[in-house]
C-alpha positions in Angstrom: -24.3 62.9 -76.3 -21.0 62.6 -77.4 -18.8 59.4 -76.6 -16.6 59.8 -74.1 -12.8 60.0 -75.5 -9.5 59.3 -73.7 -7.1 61.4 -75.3 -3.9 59.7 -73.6 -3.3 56.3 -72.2 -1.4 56.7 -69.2 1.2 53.2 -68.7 0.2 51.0 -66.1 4.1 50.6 -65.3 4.7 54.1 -65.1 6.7 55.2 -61.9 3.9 57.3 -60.1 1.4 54.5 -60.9 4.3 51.9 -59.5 4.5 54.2 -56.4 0.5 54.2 -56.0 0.0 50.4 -56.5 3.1 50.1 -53.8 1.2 52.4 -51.1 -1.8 50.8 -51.8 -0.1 46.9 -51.4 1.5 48.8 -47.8 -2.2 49.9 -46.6 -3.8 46.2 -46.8 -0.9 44.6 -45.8 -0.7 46.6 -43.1 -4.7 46.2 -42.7 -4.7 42.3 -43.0 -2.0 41.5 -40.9 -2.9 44.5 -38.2 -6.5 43.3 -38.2 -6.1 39.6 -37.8 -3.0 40.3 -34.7 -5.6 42.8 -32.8 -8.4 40.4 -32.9 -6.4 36.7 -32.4 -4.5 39.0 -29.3 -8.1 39.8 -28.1 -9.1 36.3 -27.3 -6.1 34.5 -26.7 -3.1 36.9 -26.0 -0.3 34.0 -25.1 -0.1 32.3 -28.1 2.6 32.9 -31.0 1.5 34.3 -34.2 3.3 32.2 -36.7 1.8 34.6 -40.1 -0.2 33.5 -43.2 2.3 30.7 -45.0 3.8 33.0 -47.6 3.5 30.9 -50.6 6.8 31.1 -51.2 9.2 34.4 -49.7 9.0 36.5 -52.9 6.2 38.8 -52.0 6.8 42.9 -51.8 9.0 44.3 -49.1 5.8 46.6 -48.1 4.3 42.6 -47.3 7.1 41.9 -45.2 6.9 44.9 -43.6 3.7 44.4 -42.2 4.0 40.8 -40.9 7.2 41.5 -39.1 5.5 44.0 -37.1 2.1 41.9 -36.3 3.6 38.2 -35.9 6.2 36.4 -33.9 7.3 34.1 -36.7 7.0 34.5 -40.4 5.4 31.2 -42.1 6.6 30.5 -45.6 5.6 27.5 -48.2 9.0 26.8 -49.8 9.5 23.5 -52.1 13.0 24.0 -53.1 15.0 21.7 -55.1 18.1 19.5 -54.4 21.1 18.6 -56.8 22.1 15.0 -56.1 25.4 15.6 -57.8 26.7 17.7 -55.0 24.0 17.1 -52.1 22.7 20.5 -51.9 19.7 22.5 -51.3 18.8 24.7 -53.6 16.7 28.0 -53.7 13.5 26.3 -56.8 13.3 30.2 -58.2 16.5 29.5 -59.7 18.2 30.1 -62.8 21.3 27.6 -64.2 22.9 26.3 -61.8 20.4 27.4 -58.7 20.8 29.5 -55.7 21.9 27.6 -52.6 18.9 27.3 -50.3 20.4 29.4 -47.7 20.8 32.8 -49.6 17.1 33.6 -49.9 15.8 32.2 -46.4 18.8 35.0 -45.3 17.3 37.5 -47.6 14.0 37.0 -45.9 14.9 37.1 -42.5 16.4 40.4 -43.0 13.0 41.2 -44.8 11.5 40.0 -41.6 13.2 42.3 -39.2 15.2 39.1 -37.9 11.8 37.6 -36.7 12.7 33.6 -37.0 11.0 31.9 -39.8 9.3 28.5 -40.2 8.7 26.9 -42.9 4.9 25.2 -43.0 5.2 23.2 -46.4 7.9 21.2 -48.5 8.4 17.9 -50.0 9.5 15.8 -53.2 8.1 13.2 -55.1 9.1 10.0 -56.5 7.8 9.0 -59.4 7.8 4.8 -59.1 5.3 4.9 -56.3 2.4 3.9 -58.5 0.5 7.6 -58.4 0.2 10.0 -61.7 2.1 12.1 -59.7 1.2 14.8 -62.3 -0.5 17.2 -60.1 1.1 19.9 -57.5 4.5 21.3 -56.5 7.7 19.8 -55.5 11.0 18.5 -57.3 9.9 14.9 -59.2 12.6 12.1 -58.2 12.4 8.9 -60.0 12.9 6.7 -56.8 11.9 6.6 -53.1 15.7 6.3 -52.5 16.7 9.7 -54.5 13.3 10.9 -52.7 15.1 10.2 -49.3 18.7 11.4 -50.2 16.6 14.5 -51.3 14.4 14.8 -48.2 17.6 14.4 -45.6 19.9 16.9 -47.7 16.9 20.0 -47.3 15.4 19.0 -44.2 19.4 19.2 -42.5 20.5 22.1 -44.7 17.0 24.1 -42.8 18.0 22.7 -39.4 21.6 24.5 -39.9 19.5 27.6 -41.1 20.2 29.8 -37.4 17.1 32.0 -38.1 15.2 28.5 -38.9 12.9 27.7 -36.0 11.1 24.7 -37.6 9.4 23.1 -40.6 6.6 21.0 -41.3 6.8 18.4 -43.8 4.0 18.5 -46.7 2.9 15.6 -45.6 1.8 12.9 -43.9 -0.2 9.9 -46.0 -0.2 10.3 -50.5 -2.9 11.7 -52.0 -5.0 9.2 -54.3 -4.5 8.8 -57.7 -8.1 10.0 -58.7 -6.8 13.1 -56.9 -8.1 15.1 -54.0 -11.2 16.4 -55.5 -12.3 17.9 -58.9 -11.4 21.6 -57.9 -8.2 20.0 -56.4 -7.0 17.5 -58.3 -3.5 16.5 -56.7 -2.2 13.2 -57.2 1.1 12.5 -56.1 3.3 11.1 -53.8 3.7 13.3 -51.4 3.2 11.4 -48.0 5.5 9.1 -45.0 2.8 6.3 -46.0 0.7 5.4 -48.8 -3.0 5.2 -48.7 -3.1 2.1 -47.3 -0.9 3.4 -44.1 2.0 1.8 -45.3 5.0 4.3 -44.0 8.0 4.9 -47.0 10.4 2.9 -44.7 13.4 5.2 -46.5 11.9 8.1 -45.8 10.9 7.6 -42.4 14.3 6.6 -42.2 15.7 9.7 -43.6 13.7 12.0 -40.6 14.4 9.6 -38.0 18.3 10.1 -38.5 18.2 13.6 -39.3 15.8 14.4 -36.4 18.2 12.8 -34.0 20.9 15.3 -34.7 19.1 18.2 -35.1 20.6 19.5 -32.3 24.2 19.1 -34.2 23.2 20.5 -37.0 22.4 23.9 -35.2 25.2 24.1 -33.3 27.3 23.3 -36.6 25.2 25.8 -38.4 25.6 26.4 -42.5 28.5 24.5 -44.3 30.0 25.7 -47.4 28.8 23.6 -50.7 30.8 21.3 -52.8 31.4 22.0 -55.9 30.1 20.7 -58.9 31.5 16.9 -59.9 33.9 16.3 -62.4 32.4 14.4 -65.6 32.4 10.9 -65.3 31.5 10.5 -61.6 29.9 7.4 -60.6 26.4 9.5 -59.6 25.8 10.7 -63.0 27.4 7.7 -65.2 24.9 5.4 -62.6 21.9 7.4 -64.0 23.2 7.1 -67.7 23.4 3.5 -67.0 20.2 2.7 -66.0 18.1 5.1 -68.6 20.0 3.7 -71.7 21.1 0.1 -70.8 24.2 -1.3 -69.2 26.7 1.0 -71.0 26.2 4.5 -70.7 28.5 5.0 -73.9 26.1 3.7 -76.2 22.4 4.6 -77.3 19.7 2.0 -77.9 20.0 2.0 -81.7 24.4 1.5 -81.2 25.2 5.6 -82.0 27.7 7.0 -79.5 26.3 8.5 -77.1 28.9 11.6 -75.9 28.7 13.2 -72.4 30.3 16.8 -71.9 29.1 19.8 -69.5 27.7 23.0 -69.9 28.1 24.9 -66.7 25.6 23.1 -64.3 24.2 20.8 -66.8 25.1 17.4 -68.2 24.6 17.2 -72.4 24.3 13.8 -73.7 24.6 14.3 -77.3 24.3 11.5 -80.3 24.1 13.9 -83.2 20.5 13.6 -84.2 18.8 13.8 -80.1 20.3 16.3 -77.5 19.3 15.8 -73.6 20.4 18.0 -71.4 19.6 19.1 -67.6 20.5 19.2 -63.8 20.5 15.0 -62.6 17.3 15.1 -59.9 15.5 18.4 -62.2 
């Protein structure tokens, strides 16, 4: 028998194989979402079908498609960043300088056929709570108060969101440092209380204040975003301070240590060691 010969490769990324793999993504989409709205209508018909919990919004339009017309509200998993230079959300599929939060939760709303969205997961993480902390998503802070700050600035900045019907905060009680299980192994500070049931008494804080004028925040709706500080505000010198000593102007070993700005980013620069990056990234 002779051995079967392709004579020509055909590219995976070729346009009429794009169009197929597009068609097909539109006929299970369209199957899942259809499927699961029939049956869940079938037994209980008065409840709201909040979707699946997009892990994130950046799925195919075909996607979106389908779950405007089958659910009431579109569910998305979102753990976006914040800049504690300025106090702003910001979208975490970013490049320099980041995306305020607000232009892609727009984006998918129109996606969504202006079915309201909620979002079912988010959080930070602070990194002197005595957990790895190495495991899972979310923005690493190095304290419970930057956590908070954090915390208060998206959790307000979603409530101003006019299309926003809601989130749920990812999550209650941490995670133990062994991790969740071997499959799972998240470790990190993720809850209101620790293990032991002992509640984060900023962060609690932060969602007691900012739940008491969510009402505010919706009527006010979205604000426009400050812009970047000017070098040599206290937020940034403050953080200088405390990772190299009492004076920010001078590394450990006595070499000038010389601040400037590159768009979004702080450079500290000594000649021989170059950090550079967003305060809070």
């Amino acid at each position: 028998m002779r051995p079967y010969v392709v004579s020509k490769v055909v590219s995976p990324r070729g346009e009429t194989i794009l169009a197929d793999k597009r068609e097909f993504l539109r006929l299970i989409a369209q199957r899942y979402f259809g499927t699961l709205a029939r049956e869940i209508r079938r037994v209980d018909p008065d409840h709201l079908l909040l979707g699946c919990r997009f892990a994130g919004g950046h799925v195919s339009e075909v996607v979106w498609e389908a779950a405007a017309k089958y659910c009431d509200i579109i569910s998305i998993n979102d753990y976006g960043n914040v800049d504690l230079d300025r106090m702003v959300a910001l979208d975490h599929d970013h490049d320099a300088g980041g995306e305020p939060l607000a232009v892609p939760f727009a984006e998918f709303y129109r996606l969504a056929g202006q079915r309201p969205l909620l979002v079912t997961e988010w959080s930070f993480i602070a990194l002197d709570s005595g957990l790895p902390c190495t495991e899972g998503a979310g923005q690493r802070f190095r304290t419970q108060r930057e956590r908070s700050l954090a915390a208060g600035v998206y959790a307000e900045t979603l409530l101003r969101m006019p299309w926003m019907l809601g989130y749920n905060y990812f999550m209650w009680v941490d995670e133990p440092a062994e991790g969740i299980t071997e499959a799972f192994p998240e470790n990190s500070n993720y809850g209101l209380v620790d293990i032991d049931n002992r509640p984060y008494p900023q962060l609690t804080d932060t969602f007691t204040r900012v739940h008491r004028n969510a009402e505010r925040f919706r009527r006010e709706g979205l604000v426009d975003l400050p812009d970047p500080p000017p070098l040599g505000v206290p937020a940034w010198q403050d953080i200088a301070a405390r990772r190299l000593g009492d004076r920010p102007d001078q590394a450990a070993g006595g070499e000038a240590l010389q601040f400037t700005r590159d768009g979004d980013d702080y450079v500290a620069a000594n000649g021989r060691l170059t950090l550079r990056g967003r305060v809070g990234s």
